[in-house]
C-alpha positions as CSV (number, residue, x, y, z in Angstrom):
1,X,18.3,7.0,53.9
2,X,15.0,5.8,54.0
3,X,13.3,3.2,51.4
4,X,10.7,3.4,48.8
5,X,7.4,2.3,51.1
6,X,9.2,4.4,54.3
7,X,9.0,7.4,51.9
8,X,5.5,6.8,50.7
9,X,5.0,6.4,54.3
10,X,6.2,9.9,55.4
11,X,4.7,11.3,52.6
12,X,1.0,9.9,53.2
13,X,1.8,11.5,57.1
14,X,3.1,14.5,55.8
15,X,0.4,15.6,54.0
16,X,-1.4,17.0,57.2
17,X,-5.2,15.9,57.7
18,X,-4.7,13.0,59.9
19,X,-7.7,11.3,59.3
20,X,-7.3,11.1,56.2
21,X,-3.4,10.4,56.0
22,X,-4.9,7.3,58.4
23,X,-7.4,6.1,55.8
24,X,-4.5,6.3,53.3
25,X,-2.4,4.5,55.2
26,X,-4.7,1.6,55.6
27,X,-5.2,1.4,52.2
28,X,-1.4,1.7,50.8
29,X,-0.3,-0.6,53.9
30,X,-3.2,-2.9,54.6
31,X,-1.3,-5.0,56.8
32,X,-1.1,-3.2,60.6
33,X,2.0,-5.4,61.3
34,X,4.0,-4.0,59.0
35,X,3.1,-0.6,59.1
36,X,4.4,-0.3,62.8
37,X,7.2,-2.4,61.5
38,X,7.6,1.0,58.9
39,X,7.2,3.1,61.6
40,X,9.4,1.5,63.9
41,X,12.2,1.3,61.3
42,X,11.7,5.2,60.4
43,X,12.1,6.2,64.2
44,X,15.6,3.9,64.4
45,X,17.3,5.1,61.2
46,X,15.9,8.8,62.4
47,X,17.2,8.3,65.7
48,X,21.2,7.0,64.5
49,X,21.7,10.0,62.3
50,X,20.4,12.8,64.8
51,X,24.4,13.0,65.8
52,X,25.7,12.8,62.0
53,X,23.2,15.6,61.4
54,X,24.1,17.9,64.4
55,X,27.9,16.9,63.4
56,X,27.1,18.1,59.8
57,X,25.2,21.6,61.0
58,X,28.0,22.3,63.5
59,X,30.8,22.1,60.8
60,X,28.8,23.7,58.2
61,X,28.5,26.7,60.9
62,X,32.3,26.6,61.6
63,X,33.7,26.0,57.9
64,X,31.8,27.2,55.1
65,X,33.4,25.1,52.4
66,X,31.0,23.0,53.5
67,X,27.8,25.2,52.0
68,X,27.2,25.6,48.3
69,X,28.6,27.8,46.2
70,X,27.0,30.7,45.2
71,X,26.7,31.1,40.8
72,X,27.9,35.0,41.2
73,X,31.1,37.0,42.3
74,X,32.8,35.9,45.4
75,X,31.7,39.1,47.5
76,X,27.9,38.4,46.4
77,X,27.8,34.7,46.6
78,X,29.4,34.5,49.9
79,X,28.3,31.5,51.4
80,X,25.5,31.7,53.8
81,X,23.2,29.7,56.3
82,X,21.1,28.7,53.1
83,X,22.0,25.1,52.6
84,X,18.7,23.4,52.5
85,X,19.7,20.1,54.2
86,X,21.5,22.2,56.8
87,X,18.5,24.4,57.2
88,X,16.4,21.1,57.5
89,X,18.4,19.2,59.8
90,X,18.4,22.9,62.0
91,X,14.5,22.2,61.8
92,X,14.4,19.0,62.7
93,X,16.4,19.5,65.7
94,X,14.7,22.5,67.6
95,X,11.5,20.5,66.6
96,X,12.9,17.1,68.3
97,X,14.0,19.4,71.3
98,X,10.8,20.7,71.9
99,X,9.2,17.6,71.9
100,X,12.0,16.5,74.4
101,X,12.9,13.6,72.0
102,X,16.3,12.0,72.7
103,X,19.2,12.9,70.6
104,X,18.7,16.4,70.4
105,X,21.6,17.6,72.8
106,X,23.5,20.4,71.5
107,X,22.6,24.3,71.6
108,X,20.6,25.6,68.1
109,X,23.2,27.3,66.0
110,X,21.8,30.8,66.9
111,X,23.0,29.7,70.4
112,X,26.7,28.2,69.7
113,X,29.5,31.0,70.1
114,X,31.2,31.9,66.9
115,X,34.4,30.1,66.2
């Protein structure tokens, strides 16, 4: 989804101290122009998937063909909410809800009636 320097980007801002993920920044992106041009292009692409995403967790919840596959016996590998990307994506949401960022509209999955 993203490309190479937006990756490097969220990595650099990822790593936690913010000072120094600043410093970094300025020295992997010198120009300012283009990194609120990164920035700006990270928050779009971020903010046009939010509903594949949600899409994505809400069927995984409802069918779970859509999870892994377990490597054991049927009964022991029965598929569970342990899909990373789901997991992720479950994240991601609650945290963009809290934040009260757009896109983040349905219930969390601990909150969606079984179906």
């Amino acid at each position: 989804m993203f490309s190479r320097a937006e990756r490097t980007y969220l990595s650099i801002l990822g790593e936690g101290d913010r000072m120094a993920a600043a410093a970094r920044l300025e020295r992997e992106f010198p120009n300012p122009v283009y990194r609120r041009k990164l920035l700006w292009s990270i928050r779009q692409k971020v903010q046009r998937s939010i509903a594949d995403w949600e899409l994505y967790r809400d069927a995984a919840l409802a069918n779970p063909n859509l999870l892994p596959k377990g490597s054991g016996p049927a009964e022991v590998s029965r598929p569970v909410f342990q899909e990373p990307i789901v997991g992720f994506v479950d994240r991601l949401l609650r945290s963009l809800k809290r934040r009260g960022a757009p896109g983040g509209s349905s219930a969390s999955p601990a909150a969606q009636p079984s179906r």
